[in-house]
Structure formats: C-alpha cells, structure tokens
mmCIF file of the C-alpha atoms, coordinates in Angstrom:
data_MODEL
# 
_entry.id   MODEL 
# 
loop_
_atom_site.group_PDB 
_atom_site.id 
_atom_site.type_symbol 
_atom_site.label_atom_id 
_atom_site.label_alt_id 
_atom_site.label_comp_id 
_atom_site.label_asym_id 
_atom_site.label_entity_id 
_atom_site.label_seq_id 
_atom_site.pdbx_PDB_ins_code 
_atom_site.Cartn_x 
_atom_site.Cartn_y 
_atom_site.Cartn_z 
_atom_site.occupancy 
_atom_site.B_iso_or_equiv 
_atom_site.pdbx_formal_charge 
_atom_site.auth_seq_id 
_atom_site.auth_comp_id 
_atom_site.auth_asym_id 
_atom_site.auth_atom_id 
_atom_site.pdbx_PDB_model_num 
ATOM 1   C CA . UNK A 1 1   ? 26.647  -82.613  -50.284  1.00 0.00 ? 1   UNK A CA 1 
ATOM 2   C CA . UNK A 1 2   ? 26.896  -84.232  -53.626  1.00 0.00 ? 2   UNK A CA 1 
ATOM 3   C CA . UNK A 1 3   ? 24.936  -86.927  -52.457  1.00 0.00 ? 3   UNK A CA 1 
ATOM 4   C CA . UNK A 1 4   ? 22.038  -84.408  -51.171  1.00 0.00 ? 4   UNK A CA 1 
ATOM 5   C CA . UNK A 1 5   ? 21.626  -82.666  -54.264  1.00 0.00 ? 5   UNK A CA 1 
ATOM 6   C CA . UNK A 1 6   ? 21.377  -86.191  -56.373  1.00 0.00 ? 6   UNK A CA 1 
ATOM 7   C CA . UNK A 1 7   ? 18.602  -86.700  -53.396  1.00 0.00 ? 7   UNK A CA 1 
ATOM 8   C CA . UNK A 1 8   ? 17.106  -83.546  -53.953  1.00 0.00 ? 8   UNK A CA 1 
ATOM 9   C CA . UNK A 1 9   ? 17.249  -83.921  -58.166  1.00 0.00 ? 9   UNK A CA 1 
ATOM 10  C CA . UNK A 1 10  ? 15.578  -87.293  -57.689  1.00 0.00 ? 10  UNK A CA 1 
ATOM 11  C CA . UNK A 1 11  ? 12.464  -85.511  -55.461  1.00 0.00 ? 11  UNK A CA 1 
ATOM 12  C CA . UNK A 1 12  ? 12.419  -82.778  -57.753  1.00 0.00 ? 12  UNK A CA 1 
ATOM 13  C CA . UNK A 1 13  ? 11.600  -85.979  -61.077  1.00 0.00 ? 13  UNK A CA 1 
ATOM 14  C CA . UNK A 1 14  ? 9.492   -87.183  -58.643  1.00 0.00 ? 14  UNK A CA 1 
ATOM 15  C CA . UNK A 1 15  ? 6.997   -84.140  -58.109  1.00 0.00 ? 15  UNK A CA 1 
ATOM 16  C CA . UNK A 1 16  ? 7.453   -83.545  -61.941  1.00 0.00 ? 16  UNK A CA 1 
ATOM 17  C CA . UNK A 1 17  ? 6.455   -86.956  -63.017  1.00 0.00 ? 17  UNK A CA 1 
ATOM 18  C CA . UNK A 1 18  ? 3.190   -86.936  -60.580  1.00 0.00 ? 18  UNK A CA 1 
ATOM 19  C CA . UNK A 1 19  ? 2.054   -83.431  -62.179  1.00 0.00 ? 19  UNK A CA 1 
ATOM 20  C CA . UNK A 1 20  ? 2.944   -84.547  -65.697  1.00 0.00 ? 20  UNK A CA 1 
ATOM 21  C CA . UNK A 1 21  ? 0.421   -87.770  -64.592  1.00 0.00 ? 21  UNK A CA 1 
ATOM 22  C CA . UNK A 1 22  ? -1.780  -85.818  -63.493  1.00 0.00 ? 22  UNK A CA 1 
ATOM 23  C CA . UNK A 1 23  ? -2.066  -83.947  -66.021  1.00 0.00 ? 23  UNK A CA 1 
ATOM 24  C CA . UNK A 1 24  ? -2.465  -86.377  -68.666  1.00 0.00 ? 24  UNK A CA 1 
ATOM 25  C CA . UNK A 1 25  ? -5.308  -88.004  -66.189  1.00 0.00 ? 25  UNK A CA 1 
ATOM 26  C CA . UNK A 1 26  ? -7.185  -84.584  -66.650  1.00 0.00 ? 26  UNK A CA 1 
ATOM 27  C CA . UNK A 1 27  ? -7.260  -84.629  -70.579  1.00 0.00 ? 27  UNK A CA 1 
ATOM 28  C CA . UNK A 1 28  ? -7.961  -88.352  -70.468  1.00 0.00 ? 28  UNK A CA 1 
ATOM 29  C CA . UNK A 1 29  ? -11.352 -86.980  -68.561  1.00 0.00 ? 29  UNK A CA 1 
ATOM 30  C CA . UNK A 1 30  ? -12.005 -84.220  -70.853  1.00 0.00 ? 30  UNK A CA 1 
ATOM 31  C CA . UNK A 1 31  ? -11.738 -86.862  -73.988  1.00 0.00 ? 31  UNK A CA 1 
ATOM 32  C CA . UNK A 1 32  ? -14.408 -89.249  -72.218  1.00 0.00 ? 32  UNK A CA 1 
ATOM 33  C CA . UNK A 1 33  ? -16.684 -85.914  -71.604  1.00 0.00 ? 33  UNK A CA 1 
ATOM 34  C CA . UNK A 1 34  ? -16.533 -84.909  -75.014  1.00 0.00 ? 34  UNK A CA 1 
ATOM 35  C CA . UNK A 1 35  ? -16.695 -88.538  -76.121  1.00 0.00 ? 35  UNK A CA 1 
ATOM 36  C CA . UNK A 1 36  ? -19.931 -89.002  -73.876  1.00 0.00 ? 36  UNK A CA 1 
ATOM 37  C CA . UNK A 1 37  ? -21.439 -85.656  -75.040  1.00 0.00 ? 37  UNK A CA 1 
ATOM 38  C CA . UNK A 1 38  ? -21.257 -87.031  -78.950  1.00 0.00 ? 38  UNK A CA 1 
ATOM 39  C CA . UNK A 1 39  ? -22.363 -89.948  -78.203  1.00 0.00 ? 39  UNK A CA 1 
ATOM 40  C CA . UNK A 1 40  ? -25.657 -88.379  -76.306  1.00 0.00 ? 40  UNK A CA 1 
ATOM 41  C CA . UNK A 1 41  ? -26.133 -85.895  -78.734  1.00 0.00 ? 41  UNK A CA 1 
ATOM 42  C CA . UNK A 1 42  ? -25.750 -88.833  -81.619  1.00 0.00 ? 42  UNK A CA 1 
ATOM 43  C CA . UNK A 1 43  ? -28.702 -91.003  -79.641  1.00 0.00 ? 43  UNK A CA 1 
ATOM 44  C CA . UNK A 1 44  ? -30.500 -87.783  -79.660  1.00 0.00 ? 44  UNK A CA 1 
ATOM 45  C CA . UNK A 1 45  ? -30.491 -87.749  -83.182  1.00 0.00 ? 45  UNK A CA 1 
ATOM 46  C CA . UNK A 1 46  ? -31.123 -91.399  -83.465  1.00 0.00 ? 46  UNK A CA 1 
ATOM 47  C CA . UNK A 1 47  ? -34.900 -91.086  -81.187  1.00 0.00 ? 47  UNK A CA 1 
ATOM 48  C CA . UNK A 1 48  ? -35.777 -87.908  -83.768  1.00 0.00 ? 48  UNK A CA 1 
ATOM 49  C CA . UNK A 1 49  ? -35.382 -89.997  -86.562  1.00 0.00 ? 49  UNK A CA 1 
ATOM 50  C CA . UNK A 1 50  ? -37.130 -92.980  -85.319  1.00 0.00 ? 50  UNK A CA 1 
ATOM 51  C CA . UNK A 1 51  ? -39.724 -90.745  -84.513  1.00 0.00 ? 51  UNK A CA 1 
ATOM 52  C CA . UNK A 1 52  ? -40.189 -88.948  -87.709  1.00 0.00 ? 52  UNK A CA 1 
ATOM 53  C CA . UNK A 1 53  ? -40.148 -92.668  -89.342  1.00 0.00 ? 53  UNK A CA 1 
ATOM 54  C CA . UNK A 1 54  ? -43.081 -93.265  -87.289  1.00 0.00 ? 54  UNK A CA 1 
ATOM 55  C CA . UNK A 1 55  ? -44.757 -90.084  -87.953  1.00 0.00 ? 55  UNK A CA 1 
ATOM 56  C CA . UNK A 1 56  ? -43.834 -90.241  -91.796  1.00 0.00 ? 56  UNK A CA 1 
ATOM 57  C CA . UNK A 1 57  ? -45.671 -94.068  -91.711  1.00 0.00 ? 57  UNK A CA 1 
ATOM 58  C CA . UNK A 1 58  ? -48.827 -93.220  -90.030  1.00 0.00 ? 58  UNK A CA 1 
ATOM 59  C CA . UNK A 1 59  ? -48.899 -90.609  -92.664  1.00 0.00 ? 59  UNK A CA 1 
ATOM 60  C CA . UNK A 1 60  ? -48.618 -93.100  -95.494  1.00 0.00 ? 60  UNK A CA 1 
ATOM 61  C CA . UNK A 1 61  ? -51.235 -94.995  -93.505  1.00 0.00 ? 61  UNK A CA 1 
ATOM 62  C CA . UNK A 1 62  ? -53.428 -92.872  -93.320  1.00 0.00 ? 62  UNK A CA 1 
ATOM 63  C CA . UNK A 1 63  ? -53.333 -91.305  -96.846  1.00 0.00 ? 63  UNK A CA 1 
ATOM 64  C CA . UNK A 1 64  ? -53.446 -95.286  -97.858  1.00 0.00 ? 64  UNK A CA 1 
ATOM 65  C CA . UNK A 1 65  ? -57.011 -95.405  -96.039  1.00 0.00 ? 65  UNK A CA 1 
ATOM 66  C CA . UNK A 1 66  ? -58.337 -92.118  -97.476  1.00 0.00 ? 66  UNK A CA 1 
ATOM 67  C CA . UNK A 1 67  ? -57.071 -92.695  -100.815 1.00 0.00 ? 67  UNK A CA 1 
ATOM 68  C CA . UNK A 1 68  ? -58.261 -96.003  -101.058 1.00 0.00 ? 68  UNK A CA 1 
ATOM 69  C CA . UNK A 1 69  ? -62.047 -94.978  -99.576  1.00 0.00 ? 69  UNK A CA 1 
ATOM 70  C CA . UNK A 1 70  ? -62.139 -92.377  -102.497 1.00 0.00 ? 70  UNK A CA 1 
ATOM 71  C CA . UNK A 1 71  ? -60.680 -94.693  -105.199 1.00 0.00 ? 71  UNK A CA 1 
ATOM 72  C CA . UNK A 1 72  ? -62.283 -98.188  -104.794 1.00 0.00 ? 72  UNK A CA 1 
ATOM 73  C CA . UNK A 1 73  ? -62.714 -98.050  -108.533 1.00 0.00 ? 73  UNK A CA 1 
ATOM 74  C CA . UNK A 1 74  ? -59.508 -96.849  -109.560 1.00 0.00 ? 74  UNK A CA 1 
ATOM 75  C CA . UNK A 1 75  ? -57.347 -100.273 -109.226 1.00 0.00 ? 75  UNK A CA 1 
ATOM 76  C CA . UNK A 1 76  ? -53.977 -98.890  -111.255 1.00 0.00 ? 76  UNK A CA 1 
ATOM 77  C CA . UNK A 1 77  ? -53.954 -95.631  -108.952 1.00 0.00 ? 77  UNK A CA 1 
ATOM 78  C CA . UNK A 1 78  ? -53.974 -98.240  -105.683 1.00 0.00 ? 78  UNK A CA 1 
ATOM 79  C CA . UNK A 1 79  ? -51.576 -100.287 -107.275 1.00 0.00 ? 79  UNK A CA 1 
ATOM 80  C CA . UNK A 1 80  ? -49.251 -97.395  -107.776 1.00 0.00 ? 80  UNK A CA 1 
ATOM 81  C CA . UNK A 1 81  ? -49.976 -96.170  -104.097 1.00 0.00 ? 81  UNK A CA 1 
ATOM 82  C CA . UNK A 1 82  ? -48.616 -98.771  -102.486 1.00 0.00 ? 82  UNK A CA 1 
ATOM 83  C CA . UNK A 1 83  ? -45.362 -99.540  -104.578 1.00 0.00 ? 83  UNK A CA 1 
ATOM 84  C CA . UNK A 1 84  ? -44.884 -95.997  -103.593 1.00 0.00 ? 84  UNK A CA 1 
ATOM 85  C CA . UNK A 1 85  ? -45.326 -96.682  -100.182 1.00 0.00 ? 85  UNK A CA 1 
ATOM 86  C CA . UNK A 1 86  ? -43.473 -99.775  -100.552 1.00 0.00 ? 86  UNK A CA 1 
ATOM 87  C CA . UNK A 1 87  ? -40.511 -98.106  -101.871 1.00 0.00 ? 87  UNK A CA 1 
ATOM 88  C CA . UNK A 1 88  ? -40.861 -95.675  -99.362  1.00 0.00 ? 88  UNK A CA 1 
ATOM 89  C CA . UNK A 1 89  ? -40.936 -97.709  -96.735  1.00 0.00 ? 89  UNK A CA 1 
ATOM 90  C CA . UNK A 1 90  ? -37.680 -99.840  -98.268  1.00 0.00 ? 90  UNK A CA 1 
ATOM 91  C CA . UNK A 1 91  ? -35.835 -96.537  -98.177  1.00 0.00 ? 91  UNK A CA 1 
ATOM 92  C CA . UNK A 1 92  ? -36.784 -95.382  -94.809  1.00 0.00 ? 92  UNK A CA 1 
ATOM 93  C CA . UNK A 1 93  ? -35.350 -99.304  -93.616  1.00 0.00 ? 93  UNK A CA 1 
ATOM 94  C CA . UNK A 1 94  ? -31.967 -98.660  -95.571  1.00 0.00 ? 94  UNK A CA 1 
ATOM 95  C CA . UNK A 1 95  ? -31.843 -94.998  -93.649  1.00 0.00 ? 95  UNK A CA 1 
ATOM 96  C CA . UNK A 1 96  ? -31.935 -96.613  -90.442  1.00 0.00 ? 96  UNK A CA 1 
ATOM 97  C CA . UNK A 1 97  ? -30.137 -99.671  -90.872  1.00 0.00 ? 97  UNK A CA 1 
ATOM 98  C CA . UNK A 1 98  ? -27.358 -97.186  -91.941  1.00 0.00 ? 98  UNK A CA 1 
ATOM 99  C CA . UNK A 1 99  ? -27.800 -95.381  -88.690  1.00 0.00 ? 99  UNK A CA 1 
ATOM 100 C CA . UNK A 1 100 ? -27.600 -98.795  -86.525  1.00 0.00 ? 100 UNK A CA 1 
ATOM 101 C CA . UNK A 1 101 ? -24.097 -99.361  -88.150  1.00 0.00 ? 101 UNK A CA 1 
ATOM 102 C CA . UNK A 1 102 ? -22.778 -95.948  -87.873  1.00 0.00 ? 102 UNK A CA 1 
ATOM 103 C CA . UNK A 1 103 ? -24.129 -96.122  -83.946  1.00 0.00 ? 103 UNK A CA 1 
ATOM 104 C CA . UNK A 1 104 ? -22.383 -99.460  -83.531  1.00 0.00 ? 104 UNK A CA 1 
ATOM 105 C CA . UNK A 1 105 ? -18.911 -98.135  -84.937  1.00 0.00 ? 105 UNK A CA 1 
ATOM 106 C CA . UNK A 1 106 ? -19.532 -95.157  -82.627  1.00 0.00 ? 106 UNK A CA 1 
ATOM 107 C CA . UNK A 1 107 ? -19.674 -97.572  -79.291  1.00 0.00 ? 107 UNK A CA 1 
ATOM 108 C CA . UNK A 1 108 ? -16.826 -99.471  -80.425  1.00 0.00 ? 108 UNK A CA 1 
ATOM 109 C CA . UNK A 1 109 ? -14.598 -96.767  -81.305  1.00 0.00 ? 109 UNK A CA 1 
ATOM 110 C CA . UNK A 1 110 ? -15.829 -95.649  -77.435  1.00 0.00 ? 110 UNK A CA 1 
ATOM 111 C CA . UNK A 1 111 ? -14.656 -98.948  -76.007  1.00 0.00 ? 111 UNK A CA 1 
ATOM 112 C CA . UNK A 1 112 ? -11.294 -98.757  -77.429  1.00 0.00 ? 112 UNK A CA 1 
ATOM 113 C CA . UNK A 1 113 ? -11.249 -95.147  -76.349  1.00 0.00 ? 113 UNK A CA 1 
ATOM 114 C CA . UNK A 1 114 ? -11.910 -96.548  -72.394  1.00 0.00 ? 114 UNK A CA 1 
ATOM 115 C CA . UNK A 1 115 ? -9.365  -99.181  -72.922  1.00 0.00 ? 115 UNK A CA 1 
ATOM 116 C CA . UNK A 1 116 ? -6.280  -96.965  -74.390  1.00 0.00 ? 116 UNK A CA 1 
ATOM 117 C CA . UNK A 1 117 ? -6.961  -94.730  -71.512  1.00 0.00 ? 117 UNK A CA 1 
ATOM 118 C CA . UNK A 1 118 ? -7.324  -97.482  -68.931  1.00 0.00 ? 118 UNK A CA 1 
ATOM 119 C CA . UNK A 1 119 ? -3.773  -98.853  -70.589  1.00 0.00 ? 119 UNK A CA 1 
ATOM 120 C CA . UNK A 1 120 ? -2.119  -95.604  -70.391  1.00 0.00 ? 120 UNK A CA 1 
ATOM 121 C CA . UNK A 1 121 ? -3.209  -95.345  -66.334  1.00 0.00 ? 121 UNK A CA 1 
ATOM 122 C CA . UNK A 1 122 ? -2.289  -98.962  -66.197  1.00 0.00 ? 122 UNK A CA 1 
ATOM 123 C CA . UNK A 1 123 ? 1.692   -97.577  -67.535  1.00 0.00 ? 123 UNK A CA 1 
ATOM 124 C CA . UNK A 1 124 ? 1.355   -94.631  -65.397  1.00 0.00 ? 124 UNK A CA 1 
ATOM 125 C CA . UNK A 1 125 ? 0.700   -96.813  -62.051  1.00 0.00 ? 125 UNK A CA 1 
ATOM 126 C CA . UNK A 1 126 ? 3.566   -98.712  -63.140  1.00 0.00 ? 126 UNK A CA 1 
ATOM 127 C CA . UNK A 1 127 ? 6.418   -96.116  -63.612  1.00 0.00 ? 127 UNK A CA 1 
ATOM 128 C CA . UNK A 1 128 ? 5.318   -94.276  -60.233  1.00 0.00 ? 128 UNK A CA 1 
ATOM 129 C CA . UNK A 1 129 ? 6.065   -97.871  -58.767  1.00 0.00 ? 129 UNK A CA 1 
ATOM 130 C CA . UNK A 1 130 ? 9.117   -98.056  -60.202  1.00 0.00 ? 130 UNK A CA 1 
ATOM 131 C CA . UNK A 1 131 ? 10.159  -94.162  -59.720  1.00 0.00 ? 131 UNK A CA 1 
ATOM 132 C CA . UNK A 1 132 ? 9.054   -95.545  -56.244  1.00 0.00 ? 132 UNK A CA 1 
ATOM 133 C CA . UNK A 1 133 ? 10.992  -98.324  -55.399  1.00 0.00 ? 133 UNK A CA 1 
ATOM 134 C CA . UNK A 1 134 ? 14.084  -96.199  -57.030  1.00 0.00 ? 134 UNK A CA 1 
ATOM 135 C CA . UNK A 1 135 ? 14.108  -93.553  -54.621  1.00 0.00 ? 135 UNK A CA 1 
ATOM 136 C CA . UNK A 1 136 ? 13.613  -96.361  -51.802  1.00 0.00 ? 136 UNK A CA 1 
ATOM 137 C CA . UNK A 1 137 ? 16.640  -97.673  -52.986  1.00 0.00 ? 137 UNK A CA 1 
ATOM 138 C CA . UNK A 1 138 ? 18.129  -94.115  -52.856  1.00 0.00 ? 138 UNK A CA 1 
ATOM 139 C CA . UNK A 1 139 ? 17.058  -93.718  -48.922  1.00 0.00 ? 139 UNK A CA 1 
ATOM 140 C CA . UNK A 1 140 ? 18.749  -97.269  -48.329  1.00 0.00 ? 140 UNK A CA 1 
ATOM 141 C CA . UNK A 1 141 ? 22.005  -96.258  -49.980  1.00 0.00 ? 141 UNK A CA 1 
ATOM 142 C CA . UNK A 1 142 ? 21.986  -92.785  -47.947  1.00 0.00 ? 142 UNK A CA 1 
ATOM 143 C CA . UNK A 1 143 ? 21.147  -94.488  -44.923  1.00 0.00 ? 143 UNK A CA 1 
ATOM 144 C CA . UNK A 1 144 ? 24.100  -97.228  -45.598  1.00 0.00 ? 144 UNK A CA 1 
ATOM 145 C CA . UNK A 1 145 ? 26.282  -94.220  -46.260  1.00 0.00 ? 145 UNK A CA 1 
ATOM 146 C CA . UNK A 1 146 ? 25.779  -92.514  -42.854  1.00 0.00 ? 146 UNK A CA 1 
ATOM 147 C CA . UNK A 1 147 ? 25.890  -95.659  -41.047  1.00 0.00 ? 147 UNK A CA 1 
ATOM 148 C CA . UNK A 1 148 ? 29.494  -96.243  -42.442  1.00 0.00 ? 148 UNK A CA 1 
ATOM 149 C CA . UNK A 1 149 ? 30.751  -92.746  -41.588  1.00 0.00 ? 149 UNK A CA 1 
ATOM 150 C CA . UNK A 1 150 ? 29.326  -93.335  -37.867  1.00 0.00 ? 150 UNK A CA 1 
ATOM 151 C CA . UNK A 1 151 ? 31.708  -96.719  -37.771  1.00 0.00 ? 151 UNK A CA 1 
ATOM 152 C CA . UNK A 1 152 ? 34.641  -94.898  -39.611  1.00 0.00 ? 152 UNK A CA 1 
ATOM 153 C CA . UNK A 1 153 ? 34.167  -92.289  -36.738  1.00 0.00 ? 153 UNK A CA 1 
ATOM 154 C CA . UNK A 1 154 ? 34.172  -94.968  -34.150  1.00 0.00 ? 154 UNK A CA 1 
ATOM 155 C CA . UNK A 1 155 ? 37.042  -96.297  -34.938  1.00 0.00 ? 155 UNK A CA 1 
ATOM 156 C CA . UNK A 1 156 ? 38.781  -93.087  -35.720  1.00 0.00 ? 156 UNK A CA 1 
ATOM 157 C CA . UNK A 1 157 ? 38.073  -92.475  -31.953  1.00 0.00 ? 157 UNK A CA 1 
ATOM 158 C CA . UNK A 1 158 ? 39.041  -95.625  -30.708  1.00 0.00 ? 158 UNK A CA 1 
ATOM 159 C CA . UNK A 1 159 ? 42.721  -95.336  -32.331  1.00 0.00 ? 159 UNK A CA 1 
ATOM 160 C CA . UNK A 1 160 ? 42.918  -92.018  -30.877  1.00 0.00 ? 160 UNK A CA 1 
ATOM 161 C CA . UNK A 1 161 ? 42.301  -93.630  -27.288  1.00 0.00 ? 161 UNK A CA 1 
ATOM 162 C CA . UNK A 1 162 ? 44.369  -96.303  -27.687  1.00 0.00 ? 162 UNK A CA 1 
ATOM 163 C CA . UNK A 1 163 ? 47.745  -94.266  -28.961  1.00 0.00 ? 163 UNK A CA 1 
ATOM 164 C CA . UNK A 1 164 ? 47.006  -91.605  -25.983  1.00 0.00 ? 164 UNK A CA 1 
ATOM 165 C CA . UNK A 1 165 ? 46.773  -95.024  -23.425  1.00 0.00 ? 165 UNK A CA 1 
ATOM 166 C CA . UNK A 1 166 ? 50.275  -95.878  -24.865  1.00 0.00 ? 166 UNK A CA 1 
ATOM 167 C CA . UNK A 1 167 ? 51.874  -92.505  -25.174  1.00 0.00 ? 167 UNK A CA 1 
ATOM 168 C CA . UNK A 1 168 ? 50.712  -92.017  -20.882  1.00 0.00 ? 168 UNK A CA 1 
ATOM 169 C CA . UNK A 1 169 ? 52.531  -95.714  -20.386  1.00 0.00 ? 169 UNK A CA 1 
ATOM 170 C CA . UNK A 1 170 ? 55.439  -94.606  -22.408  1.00 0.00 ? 170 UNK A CA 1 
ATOM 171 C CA . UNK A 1 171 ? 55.813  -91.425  -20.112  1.00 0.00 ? 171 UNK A CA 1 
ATOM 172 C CA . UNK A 1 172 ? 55.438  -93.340  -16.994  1.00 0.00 ? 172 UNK A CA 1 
ATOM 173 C CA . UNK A 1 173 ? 57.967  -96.182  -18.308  1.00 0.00 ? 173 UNK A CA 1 
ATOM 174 C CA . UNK A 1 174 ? 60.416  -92.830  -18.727  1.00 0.00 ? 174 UNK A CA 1 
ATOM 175 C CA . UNK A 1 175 ? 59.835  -91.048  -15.547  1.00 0.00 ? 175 UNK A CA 1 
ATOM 176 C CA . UNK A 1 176 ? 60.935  -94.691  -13.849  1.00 0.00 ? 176 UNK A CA 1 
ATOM 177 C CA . UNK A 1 177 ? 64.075  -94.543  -15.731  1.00 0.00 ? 177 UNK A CA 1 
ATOM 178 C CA . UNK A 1 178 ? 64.475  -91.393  -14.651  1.00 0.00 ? 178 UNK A CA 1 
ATOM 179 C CA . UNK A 1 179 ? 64.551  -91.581  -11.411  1.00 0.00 ? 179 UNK A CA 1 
ATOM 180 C CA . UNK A 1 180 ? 66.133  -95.163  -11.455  1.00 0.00 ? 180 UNK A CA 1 
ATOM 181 C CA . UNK A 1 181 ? 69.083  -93.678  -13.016  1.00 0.00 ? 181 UNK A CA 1 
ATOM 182 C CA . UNK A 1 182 ? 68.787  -91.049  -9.949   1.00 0.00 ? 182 UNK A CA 1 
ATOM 183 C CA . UNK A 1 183 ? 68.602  -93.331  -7.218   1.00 0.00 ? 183 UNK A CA 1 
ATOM 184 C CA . UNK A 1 184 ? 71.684  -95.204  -9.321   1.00 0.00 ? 184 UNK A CA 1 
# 
C-alpha cells in the first residue's frame, strides 16, 4: 500500500511537471509573437523613413534645378543652396545610420531571445528524461518487489507440504506401533 501511494505521488510529479512544461512552452510562444510583431512593426517604420528620405531628396533636387534656372546670376545664393542641401543631406545619413544600428541591436537581442528559449526546451527535454528513467526505475523496483513475494509464497507453500508429508508418515509410523504392540 505504501509502496502504491509513493507510485501514485510519483505519477501525480509527473503530470505536474508536463503541464508546468507546457506551460512555460506557451509563454515562450507568446514572447516570440510579440517579439516578431516589434520587430515587423520596427521594419515598417524603417521602409517609411527610407521613403520620406527619398521623397525629402527629390525635393531638394528639384528645388536645386528651379532655383538654380531662376538664379544663374546670383552665385552666393547657389553657394548657400547647396551647403544647405549638403548639410541636409549629412543629417538625413546620420538619421539612418542611427536606425541601421538600432535595427541591428534589435536582431541580435532576437537571436539571443531564440537561443535562451531553445536552451530552456533543451533543460526541459532533459529533466522529462530523467523524471523518465526515474519512474522506470520505480516500475523495476515494484516489479522486483512482487516477484519476491511470489517466491516467499512458494516456499511458504512448499514447507507447508513438506511438514503435512511428515506429520501423515509420523501417523502411519504410530498406527504400526499400535497394532504391533497388539499383535504382541
């Protein structure tokens, strides 16, 4: 009995420890959604802004070509237009250069993200195994158990035949006597 309910205990970790692993499988997932969701919505952000670089320099272009048609004479004001445009342009380089490194630190913060969680499956696989092989070794006990009861029995049995074998020859050996004495 004592040996069913440490049986029964061990079943009941058993279950326990597969829901608590599932469980932490689940909110593994629902980082990696959330992680993927930031990540889309953060190369969303990165096309709009290359695209409003691009819109922002054909505008310079272009206000470059007018402004230059209508001031041909004026040297100092073209001069000035395209430092401004120069600086402009410098700036709008630094912007996205920033963005490239804060994309970059974004992927590799996502890469260690898939590895941790690939580690922590990795630890999981590995304590079912040996939760596993634990409760094997359980069965094998149990079953060693009940095989030595079932020999104990046995012989138990085989005692009892042999003392009823020599209580009958005893009787016998006493009703010769018996009538020995008789006949005597």
């Amino acid at each position: 009995s004592v040996r069913t309910e440490e049986i029964q205990s061990m079943r009941a970790d058993e279950r326990q420890s597969v829901r608590a692993n599932e469980h932490q499988s689940v909110k593994a997932e629902d980082s990696q959604s959330v992680r993927a969701e930031e990540i889309q919505s953060m190369r969303a952000e990165e096309r709009q802004s290359v695209r409003a670089n691009e819109h922002q320099s054909v505008k310079a272009e272009d206000s470059q070509s007018v402004r230059a048609e209508e001031i041909q004479s004026m040297r100092a004001e073209e001069r000035q237009s395209v430092r401004a445009n120069e600086h402009q342009s410098v700036k709008a380089e630094d912007s996205q250069s920033v963005r490239a490194e804060e994309i970059q630190s974004m992927r590799a913060e996502e890469r260690q993200s898939v590895r941790a969680n690939e580690h922590q499956s990795v630890k999981a696989e590995d304590s079912q195994s040996v939760r596993a092989e634990e409760i094997q070794s359980m069965r094998a006990e149990e079953r060693q158990s009940v095989r030595a009861n079932e020999h104990q029995s046995v012989k138990a049995e085989d005692s009892q035949s042999v003392r009823a074998e020599e209580i009958q020859s005893m009787r016998a050996e006493e009703r010769q006597s018996v009538r020995a004495n008789k006949h005597q």
